[in-house]
LUMVONU-276115 format. One record per atom (N, C-alpha, C): x, y, z negated; residue in one letter. Coordinates in steps of 0.02 Angstrom, whole numbers, padded with zeros to 5 digits, always signed. Example, Ala and Ser with C-alpha at 12.3 -4.5 7.8 and 13.67 -1.06 7.14 Angstrom:
+00660-00284-00390A+00615-00225-00390A+00660-00165-00390A+00642-00112-00354S+00684-00053-00357S+00645+00002-00394S
This chain:
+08168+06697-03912X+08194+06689-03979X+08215+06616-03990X+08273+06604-04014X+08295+06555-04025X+08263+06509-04064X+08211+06506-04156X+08187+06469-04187X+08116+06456-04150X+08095+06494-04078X+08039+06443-04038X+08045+06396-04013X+08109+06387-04002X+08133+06336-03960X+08151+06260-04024X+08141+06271-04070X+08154+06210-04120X+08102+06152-04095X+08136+06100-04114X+08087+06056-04118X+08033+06031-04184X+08001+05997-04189X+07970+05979-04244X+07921+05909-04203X+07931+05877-04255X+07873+05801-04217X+07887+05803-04148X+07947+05805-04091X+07932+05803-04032X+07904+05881-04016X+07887+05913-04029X+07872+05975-04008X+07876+06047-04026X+07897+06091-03978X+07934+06152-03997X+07895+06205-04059X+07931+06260-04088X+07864+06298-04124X+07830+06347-04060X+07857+06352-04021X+07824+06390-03938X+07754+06343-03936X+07753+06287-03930X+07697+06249-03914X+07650+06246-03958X+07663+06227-04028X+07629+06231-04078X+07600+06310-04082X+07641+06355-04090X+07598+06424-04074X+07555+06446-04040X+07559+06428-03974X+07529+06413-03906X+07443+06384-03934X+07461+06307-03938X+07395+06284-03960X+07368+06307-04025X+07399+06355-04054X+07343+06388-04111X+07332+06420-04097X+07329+06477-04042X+07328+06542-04018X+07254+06513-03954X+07259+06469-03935X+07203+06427-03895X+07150+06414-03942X+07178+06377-03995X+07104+06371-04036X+07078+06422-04058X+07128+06464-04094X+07085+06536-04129X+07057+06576-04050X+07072+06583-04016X+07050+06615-03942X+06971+06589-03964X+06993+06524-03953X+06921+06495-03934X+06848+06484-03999X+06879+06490-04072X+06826+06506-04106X+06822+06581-04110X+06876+06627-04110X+06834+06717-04099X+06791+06709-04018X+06805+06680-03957X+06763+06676-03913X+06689+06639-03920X+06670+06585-03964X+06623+06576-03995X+06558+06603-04034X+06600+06645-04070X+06578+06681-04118X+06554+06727-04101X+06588+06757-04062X+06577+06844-04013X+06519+06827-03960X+06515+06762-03945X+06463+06734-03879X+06383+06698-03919X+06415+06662-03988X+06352+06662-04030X+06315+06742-04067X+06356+06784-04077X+06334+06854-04087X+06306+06882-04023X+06321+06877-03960X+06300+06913-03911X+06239+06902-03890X+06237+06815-03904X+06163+06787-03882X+06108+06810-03924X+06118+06811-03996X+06083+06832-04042X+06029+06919-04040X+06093+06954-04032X+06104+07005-04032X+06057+07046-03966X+06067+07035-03910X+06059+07046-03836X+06000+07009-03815X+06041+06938-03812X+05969+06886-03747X+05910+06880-03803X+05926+06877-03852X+05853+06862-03899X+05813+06899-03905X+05855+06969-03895X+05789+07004-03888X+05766+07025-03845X+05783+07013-03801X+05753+07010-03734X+05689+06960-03715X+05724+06897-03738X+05659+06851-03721X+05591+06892-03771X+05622+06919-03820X+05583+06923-03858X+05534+06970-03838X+05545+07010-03782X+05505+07040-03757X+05456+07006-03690X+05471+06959-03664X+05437+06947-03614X+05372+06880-03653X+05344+06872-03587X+05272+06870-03593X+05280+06772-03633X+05324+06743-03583X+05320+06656-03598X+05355+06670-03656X+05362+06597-03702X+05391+06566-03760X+05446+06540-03731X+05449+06523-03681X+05487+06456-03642X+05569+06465-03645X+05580+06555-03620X+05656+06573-03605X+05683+06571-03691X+05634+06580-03727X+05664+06592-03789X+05685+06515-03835X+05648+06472-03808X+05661+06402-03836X+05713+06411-03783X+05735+06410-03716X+05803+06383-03690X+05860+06427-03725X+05856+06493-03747X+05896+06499-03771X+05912+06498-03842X+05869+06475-03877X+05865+06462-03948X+05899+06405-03962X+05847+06357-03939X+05866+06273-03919X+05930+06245-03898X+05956+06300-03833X+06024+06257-03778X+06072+06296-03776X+06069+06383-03769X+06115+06422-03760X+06158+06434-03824X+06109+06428-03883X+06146+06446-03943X+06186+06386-03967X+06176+06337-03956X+06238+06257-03980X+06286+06252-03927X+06258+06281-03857X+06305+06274-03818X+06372+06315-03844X+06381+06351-03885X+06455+06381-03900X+06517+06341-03951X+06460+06287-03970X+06496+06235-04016X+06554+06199-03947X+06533+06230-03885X+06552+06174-03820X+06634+06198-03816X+06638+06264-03843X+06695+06318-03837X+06735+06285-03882X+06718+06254-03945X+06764+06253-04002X+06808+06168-03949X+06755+06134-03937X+06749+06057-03904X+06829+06076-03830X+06807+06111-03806X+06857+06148-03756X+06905+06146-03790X+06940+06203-03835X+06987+06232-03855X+07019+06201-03884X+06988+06132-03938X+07016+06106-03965X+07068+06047-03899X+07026+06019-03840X+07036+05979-03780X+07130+06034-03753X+07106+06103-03745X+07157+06123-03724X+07213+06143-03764X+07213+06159-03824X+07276+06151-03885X+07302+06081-03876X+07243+06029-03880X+07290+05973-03861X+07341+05944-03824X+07331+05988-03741X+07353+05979-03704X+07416+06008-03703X+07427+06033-03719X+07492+06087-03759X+07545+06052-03794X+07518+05999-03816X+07573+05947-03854X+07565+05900-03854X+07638+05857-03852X+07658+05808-03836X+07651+05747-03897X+07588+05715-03860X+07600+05670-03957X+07583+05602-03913X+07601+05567-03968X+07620+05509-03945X+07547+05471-03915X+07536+05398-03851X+07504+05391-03814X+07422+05380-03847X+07444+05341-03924X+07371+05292-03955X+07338+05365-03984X+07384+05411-04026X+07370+05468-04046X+07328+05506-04007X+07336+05523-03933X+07337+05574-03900X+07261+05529-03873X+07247+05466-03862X+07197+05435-03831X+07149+05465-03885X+07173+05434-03941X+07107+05429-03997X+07073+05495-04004X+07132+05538-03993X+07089+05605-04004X+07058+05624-03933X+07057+05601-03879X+07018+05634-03825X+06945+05564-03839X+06960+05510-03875X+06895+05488-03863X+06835+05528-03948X+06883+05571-03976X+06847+05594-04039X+06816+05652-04004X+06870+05681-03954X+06836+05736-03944X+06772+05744-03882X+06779+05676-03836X+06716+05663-03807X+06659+05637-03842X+06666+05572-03918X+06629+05580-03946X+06576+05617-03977X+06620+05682-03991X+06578+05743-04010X+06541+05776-03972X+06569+05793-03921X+06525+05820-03847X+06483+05795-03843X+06483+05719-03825X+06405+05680-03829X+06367+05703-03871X+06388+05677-03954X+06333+05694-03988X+06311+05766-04013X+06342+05796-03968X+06322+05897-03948X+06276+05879-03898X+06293+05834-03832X+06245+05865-03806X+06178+05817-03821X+06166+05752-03850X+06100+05742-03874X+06073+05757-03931X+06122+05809-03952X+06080+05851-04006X+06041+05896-03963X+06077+05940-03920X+06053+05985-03886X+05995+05964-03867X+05986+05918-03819X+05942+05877-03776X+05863+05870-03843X+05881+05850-03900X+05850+05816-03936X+05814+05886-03967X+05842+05933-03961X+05813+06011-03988X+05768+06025-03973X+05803+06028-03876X+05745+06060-03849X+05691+06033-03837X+05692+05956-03830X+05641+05914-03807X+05580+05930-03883X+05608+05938-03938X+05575+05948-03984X+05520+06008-03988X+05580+06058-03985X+05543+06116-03945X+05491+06116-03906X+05506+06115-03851X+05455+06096-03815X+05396+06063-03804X+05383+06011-03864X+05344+05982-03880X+05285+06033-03924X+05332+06086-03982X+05309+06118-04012X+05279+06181-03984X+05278+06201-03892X+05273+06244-03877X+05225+06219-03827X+05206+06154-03801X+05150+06138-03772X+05089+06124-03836X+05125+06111-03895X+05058+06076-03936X+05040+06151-03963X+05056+06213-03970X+05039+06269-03991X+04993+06318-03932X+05021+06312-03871X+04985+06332-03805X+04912+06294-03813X+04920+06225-03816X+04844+06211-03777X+04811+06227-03881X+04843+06228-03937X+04788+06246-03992X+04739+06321-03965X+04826+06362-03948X+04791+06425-03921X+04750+06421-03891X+04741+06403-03817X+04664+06382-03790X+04612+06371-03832X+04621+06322-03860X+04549+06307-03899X+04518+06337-03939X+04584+06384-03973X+04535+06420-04009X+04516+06479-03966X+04517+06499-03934X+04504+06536-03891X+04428+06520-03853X+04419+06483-03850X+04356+06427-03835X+04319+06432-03890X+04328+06429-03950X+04287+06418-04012X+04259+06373-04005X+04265+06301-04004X+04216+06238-04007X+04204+06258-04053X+04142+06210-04077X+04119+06185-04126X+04165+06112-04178X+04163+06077-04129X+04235+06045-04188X+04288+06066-04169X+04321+06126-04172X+04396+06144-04143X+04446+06118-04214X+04412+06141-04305X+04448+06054-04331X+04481+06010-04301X+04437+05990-04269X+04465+05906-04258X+04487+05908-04189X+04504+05963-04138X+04538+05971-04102X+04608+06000-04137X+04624+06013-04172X+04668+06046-04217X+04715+05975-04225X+04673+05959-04279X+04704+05880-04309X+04735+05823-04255X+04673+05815-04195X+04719+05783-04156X+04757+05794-04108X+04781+05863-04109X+04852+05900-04076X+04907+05885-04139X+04874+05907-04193X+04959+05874-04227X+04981+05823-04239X+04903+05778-04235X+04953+05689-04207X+04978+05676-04176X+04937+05699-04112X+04982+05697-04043X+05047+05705-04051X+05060+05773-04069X+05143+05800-04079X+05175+05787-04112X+05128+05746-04182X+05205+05711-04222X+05227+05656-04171X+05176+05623-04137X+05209+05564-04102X+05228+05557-04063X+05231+05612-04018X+05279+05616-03958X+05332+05634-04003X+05334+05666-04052X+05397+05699-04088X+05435+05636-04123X+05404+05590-04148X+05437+05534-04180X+05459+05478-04133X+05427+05470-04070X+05461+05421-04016X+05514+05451-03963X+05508+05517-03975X+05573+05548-03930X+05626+05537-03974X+05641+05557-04032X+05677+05549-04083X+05717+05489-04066X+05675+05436-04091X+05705+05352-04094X+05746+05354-04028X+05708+05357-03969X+05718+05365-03901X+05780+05359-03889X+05781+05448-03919X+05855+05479-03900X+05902+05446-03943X+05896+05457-03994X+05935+05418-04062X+05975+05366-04017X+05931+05311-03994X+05958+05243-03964X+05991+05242-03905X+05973+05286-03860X+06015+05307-03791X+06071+05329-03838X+06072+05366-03894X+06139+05437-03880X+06179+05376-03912X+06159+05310-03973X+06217+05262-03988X+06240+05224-03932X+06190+05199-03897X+06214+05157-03830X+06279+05188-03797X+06248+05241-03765X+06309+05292-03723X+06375+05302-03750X+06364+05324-03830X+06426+05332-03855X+06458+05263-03868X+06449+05212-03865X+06492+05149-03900X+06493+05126-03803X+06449+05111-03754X+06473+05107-03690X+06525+05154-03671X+06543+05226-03700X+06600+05272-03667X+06653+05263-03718X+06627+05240-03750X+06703+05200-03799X+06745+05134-03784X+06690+05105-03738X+06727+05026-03717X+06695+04973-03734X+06666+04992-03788X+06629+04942-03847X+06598+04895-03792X+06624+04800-03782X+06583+04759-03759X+06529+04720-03806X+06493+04720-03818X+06421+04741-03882X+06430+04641-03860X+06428+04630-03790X+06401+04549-03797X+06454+04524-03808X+06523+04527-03786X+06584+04502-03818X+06598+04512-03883X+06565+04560-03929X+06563+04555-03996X+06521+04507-04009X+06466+04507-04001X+06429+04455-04039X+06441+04386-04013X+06476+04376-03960X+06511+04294-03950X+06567+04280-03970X+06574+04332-03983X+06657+04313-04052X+06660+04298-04128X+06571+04342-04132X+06543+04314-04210X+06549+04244-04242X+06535+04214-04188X+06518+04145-04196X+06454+04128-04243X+06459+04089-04292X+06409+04080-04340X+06404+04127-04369X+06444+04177-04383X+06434+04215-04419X+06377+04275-04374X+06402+04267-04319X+06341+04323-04271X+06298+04283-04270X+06264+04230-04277X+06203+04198-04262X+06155+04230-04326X+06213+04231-04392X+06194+04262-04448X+06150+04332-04455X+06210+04360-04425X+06211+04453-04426X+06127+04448-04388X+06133+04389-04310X+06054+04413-04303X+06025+04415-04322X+05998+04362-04347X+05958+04344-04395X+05932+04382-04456X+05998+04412-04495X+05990+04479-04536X+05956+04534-04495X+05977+04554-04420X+05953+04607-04397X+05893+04598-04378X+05876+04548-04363X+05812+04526-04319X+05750+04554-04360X+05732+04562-04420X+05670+04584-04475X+05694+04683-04437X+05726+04684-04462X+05735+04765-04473X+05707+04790-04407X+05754+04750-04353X+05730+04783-04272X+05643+04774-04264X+05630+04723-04282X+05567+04711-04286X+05515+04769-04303X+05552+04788-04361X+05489+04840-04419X+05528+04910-04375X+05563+04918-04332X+05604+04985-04316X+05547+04982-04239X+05540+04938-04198X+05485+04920-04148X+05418+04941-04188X+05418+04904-04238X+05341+04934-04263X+05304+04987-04283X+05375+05024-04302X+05368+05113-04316X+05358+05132-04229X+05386+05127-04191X+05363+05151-04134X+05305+05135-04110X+05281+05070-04100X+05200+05037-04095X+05155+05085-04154X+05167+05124-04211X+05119+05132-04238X+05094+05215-04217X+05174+05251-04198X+05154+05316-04162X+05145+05323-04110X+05158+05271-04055X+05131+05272-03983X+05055+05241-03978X+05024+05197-04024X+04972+05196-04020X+04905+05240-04049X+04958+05264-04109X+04918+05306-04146X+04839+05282-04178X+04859+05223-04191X+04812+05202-04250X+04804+05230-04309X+04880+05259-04355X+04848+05274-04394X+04921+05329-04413X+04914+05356-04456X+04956+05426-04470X+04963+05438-04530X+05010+05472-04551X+05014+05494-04637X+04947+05519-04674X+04924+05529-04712X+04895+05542-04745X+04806+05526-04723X+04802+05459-04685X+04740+05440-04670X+04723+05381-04728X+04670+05359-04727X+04638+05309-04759X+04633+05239-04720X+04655+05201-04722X+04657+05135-04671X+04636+05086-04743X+04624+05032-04688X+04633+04960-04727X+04639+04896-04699X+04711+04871-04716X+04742+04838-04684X+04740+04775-04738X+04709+04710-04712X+04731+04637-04763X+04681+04634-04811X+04720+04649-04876X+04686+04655-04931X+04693+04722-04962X+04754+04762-04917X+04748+04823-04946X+04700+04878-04918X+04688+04947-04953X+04646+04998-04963X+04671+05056-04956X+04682+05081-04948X+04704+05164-04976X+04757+05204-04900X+04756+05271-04945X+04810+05314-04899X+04854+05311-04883X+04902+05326-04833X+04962+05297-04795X+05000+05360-04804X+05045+05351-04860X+05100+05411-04900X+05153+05446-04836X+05173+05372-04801X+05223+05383-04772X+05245+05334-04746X+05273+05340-04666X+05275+05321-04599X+05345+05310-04588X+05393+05246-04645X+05485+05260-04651X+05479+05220-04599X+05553+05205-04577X+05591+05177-04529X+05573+05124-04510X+05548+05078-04563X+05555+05015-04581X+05493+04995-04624X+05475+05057-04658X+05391+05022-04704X+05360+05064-04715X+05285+05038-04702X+05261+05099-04726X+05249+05083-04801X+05205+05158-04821X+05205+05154-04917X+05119+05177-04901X+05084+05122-04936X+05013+05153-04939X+05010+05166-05026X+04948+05214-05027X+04953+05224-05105X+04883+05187-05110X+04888+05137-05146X+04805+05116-05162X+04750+05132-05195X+04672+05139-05168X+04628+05158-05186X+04605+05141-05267X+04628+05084-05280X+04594+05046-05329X+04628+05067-05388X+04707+05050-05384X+04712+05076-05442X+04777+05128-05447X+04760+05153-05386X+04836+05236-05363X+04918+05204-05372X+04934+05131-05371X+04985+05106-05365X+05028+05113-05299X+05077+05110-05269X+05083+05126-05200X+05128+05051-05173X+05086+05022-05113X+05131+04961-05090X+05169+04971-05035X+05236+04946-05008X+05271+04958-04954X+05253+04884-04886X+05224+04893-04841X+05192+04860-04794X+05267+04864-04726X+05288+04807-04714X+05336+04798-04655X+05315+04832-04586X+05326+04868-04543X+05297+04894-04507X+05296+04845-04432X+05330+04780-04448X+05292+04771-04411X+05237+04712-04416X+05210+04729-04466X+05153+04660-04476X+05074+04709-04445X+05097+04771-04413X+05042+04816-04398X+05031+04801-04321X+05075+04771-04293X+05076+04751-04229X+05034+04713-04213X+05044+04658-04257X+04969+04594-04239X+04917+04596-04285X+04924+04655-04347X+04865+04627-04393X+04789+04696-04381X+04740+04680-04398X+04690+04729-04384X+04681+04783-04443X+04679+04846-04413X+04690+04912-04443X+04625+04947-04439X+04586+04944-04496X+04525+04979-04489X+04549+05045-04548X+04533+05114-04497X+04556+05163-04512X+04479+05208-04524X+04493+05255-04571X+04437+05303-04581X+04452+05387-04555X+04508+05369-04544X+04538+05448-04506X+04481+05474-04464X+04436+05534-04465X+04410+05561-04406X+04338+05538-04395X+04334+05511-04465X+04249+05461-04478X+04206+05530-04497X+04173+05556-04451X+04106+05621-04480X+04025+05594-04485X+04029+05504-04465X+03965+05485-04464X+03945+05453-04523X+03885+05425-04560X+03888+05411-04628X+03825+05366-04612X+03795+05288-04636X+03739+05281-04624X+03725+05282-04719X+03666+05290-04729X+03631+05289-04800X+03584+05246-04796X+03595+05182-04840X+03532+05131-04856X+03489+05122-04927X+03440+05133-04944X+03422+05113-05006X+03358+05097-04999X+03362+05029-05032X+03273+05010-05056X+03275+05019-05136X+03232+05056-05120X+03168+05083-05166X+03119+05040-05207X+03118+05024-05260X+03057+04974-05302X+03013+05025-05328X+02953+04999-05317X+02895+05031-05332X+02832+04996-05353X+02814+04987-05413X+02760+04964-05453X+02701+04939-05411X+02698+04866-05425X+02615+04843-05363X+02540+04901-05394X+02547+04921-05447X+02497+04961-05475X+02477+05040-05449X+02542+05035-05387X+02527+05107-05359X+02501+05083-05286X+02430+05121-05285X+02403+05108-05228X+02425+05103-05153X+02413+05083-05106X+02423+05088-05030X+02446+05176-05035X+02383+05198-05042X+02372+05269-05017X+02443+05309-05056X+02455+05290-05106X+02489+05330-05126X+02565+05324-05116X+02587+05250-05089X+02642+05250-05051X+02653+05272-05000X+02606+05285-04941X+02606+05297-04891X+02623+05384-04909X+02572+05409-04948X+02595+05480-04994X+02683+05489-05019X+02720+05446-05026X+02774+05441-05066X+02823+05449-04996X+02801+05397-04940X+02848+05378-04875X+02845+05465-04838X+02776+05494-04832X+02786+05535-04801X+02833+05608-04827X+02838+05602-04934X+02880+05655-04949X+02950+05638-04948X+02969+05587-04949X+03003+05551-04942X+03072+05572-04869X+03011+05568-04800X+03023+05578-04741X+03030+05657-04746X+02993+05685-04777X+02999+05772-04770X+03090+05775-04799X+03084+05764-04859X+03143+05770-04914X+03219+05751-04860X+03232+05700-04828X+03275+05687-04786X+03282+05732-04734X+03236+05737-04669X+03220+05756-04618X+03243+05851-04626X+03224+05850-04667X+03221+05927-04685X+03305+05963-04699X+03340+05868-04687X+03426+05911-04709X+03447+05929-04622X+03501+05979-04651X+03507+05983-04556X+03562+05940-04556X+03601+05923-04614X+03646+05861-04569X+03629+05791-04548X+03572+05776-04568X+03526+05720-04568X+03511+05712-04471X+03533+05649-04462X+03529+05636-04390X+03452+05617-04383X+03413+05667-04354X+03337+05652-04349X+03331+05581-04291X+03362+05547-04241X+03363+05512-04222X+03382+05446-04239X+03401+05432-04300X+03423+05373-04327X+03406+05401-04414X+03321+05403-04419X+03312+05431-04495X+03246+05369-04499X+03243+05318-04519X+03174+05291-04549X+03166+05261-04609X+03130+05294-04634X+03080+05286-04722X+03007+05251-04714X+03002+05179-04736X+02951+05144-04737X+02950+05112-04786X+02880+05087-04812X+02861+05018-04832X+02911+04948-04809X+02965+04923-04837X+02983+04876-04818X+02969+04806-04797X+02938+04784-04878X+02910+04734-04905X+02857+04731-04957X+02833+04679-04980X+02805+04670-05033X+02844+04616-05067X+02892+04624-05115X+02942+04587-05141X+02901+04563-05204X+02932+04515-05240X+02904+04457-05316X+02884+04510-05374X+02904+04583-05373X+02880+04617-05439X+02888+04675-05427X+02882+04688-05337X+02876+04762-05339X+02858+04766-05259X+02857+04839-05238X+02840+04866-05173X+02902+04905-05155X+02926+04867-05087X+02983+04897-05066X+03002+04952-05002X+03015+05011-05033X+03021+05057-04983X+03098+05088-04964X+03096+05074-04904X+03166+05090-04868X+03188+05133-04854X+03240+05179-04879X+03266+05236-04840X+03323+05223-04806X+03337+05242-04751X+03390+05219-04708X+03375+05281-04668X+03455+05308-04655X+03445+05377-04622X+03527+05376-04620X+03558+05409-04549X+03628+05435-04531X+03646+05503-04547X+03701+05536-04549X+03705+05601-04568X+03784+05623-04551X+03783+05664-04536X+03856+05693-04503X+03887+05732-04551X+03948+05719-04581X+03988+05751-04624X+04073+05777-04602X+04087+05802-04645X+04165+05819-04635X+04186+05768-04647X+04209+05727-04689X+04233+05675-04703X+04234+05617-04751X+04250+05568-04764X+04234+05515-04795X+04232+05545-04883X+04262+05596-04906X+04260+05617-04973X+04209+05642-04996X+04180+05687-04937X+04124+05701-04931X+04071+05644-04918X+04072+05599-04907X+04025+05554-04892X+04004+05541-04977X+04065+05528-05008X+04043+05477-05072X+03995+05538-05126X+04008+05606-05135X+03975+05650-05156X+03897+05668-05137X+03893+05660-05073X+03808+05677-05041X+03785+05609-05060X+03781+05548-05072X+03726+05507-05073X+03711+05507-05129X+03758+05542-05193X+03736+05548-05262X+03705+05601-05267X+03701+05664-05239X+03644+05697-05210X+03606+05688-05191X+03585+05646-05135X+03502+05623-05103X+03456+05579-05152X+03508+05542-05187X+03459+05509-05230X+03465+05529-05294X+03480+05605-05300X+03439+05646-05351X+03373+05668-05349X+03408+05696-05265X+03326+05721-05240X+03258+05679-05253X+03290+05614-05222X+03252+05554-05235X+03196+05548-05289X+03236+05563-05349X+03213+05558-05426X+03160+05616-05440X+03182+05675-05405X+03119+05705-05416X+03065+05712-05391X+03070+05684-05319X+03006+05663-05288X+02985+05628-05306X+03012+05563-05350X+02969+05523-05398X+02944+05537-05445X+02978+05599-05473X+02938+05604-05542X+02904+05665-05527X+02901+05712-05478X+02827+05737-05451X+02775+05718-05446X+02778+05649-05415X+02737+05628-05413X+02718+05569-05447X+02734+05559-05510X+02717+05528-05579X+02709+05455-05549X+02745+05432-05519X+02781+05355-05512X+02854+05330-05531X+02842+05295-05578X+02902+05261-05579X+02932+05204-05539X+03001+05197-05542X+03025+05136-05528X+03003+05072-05565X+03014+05005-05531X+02986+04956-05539X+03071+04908-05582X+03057+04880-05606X+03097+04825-05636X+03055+04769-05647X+03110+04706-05641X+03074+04641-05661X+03077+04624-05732X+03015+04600-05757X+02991+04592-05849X+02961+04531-05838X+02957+04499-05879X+02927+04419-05932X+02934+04452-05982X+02878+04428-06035X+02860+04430-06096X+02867+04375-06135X+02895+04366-06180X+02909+04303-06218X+02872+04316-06287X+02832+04262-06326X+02814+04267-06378X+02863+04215-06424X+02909+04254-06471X+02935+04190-06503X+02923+04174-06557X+02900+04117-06596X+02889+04095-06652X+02948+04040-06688X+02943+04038-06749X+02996+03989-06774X+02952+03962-06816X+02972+03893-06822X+02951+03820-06860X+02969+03837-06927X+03019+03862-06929X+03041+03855-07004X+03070+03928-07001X+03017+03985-07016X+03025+04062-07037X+03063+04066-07098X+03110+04107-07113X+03161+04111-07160X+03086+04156-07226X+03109+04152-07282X+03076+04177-07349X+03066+04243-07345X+02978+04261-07340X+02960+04314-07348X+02942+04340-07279X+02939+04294-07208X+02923+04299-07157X+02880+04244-07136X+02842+04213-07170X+02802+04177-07154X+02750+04208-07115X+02710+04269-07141X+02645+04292-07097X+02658+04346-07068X+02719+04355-07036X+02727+04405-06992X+02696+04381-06916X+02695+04432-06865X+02667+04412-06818X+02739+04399-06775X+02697+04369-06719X+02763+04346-06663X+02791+04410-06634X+02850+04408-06626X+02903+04455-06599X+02893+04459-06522X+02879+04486-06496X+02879+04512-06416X+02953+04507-06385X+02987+04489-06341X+03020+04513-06317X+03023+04515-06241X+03055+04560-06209X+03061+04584-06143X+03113+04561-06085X+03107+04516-06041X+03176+04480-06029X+03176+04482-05952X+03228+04491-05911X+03224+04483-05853X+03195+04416-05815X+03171+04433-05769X+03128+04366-05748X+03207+04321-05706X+03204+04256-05714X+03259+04222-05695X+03249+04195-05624X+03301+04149-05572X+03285+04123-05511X+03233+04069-05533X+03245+04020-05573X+03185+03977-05587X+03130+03975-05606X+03125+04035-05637X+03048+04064-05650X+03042+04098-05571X+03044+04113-05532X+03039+04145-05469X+03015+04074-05434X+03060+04051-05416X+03042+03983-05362X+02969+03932-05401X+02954+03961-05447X+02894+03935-05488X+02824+03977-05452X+02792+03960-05410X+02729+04006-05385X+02676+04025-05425X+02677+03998-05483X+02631+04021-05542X+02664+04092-05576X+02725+04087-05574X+02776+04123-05620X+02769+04221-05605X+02757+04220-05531X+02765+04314-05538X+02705+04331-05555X+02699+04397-05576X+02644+04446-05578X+02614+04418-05649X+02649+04395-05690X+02591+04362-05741X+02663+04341-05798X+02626+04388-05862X+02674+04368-05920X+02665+04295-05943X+02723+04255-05963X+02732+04202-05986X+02753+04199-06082X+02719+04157-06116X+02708+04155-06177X+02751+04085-06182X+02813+04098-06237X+02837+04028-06251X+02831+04027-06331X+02829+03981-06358X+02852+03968-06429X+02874+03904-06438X+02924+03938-06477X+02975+03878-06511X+03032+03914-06557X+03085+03882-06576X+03133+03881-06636X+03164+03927-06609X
């Protein structure tokens, strides 16, 4: 036919037809090959025994058809004649894309796969039934966020390298052409790369993870979130949330409570000099029952004694370890034990001890109609200088004056 043979831009409508008849080829061949996989191989894997064939074809076989469109579009091109800068730019767009097809691909499955070893060995364990399988739980999904968050970066940084090296890009002849102004740009970049290093230092070491309790500096509290560049803790004190550079975690010390099930409990006890030997020793041993008797109570690190004999009382020690779920739980049980506490004291009709002086006060010049009243008593904590006075404990003191 004669109007195929026209030209247009340098090229015939035969050609131009041609390469649309290539592209549409190649997205109904796509489409028909993403339906087949779906359709057919999926369920197939879906029948066999591993996970594995079904991540390769979930993961690699199914993006691989995006490779068809990547083709077709390569071979329509080839079909026409366009001019040299034109015709470059588009074969480096269309290798561009390929790349970042295939470290998507790459980046899938590696993901995958991560998600299909950290699910295998849970399976085991529970299969096992430990006793803390919890906290075998918990630290499989650290594990796997952080292989999952340093493959990421990983790849991320290979797949820019590759693509700007298969572009031409000379990265050090750019920045010696900056001049001052690149000494600049480093300088700007130099913080960011820094805190982008420190996000990787914080999931390859795995100090500490989203939603743990750390305390770093002067700060306290839970760690919201693990960005690029900062983390965000929310603080204990007063639920404000601060953003921390990630990489000041590199050199500074990170005391974390993540995975804390141990608890120690200290309290001295004041107890009245008016209660006999016998009957403390009576107090230490219900005392020792009342603890001993918890089963989370570490019987190997549990002792309740007579401490001291302190300036206005008798001091008895409870100090005892105890194994819990976790630190939330920690702050709830010790306001429990020393309930218990209270009623073993008042079973046994002893009170607690406090420090008292007695003051008698009189005034020189009693206001009208208080002349023959008697002196007023009052009750006052005993002070450090009445203490360092060796006359001063165990014995009320009488003052008068104005």
């Amino acid at each position: 036919m004669p109007f195929l043979k026209i030209s247009i831009l340098g090229n015939t409508i035969q050609a131009y037809l041609i390469s649309m008849a290539i592209l549409i080829a190649a997205v109904l061949f796509s489409v028909v090959a993403n339906r087949f996989l779906k359709k057919h191989i999926h369920n197939w894997t879906k029948k066999t025994k591993t996970d594995l064939d079904d991540l390769i074809v979930e993961r690699v076989f199914s993006p691989l058809v995006y490779f068809i469109l990547i083709f077709g579009l390569a071979m329509a091109k080839s079909h026409l004649k366009l001019a040299e800068s034109i015709s470059s730019w588009l074969d480096k767009v269309l290798f561009v894309l390929g790349l970042i097809l295939f470290f998507v691909i790459l980046s899938r499955f590696i993901q995958g796969l991560i998600e299909l070893v950290a699910s295998g060995y849970i399976k085991r364990i529970r299969q096992k039934s430990p006793v803390n399988l919890e906290d075998h739980i918990r630290n499989a999904d650290r594990v796997k966020k952080q292989v999952r968050e340093i493959s990421k970066m990983v790849l991320g940084l290979l797949a820019i390298l590759t693509v700007l090296s298969n572009l031409g890009v000379d990265l050090k002849a750019i920045w010696a052409s900056l001049g001052i102004g690149g000494i600049a740009l480093v300088v700007a970049v130099q913080e960011p790369l820094r805190n982008l290093v420190g996000r990787i230092y914080i999931f390859s070491t795995g100090i500490f993870d989203e939603g743990h309790f750390i305390v770093f500096n002067n700060w306290a509290g839970t760690v919201k979130r693990i960005a690029t560049f900062r983390t965000y803790l929310e603080l204990f004190s007063d639920m404000t949330t601060v953003s921390i550079p990630n990489s000041d975690f590199v050199k500074g010390v990170v005391k974390t409570y993540y995975g804390r099930t141990k608890f120690m409990y200290k309290w001295d006890l004041d107890v009245p000099y008016d209660i006999t030997p016998q009957r403390i020793q009576e107090l230490v041993v219900r005392l020792r029952e009342l603890i001993t008797n918890k089963s989370e109570v570490n019987q190997d690190m549990c002792w309740i004694y007579l401490e001291r004999l302190d300036r206005y009382s008798k001091v008895v020690r409870v100090w005892f370890q105890v194994n819990l779920p976790g630190w939330a739980e920690s702050l709830f049980y010790g306001n429990k034990v020393l309930h218990d506490i209270q009623l073993v004291f008042e079973s046994m009709h002893i009170p607690f001890a406090f420090p008292t002086q007695t003051l008698l006060l009189n005034r020189d010049n009693p206001p009208e109609g208080a002349e023959n009243q008697d002196p007023v008593p009052a009750v006052l904590p005993e002070s450090d200088e009445d203490s360092a006075d060796p006359t001063s404990p165990c014995r009320p003191r009488h003052l008068e004056g104005g």
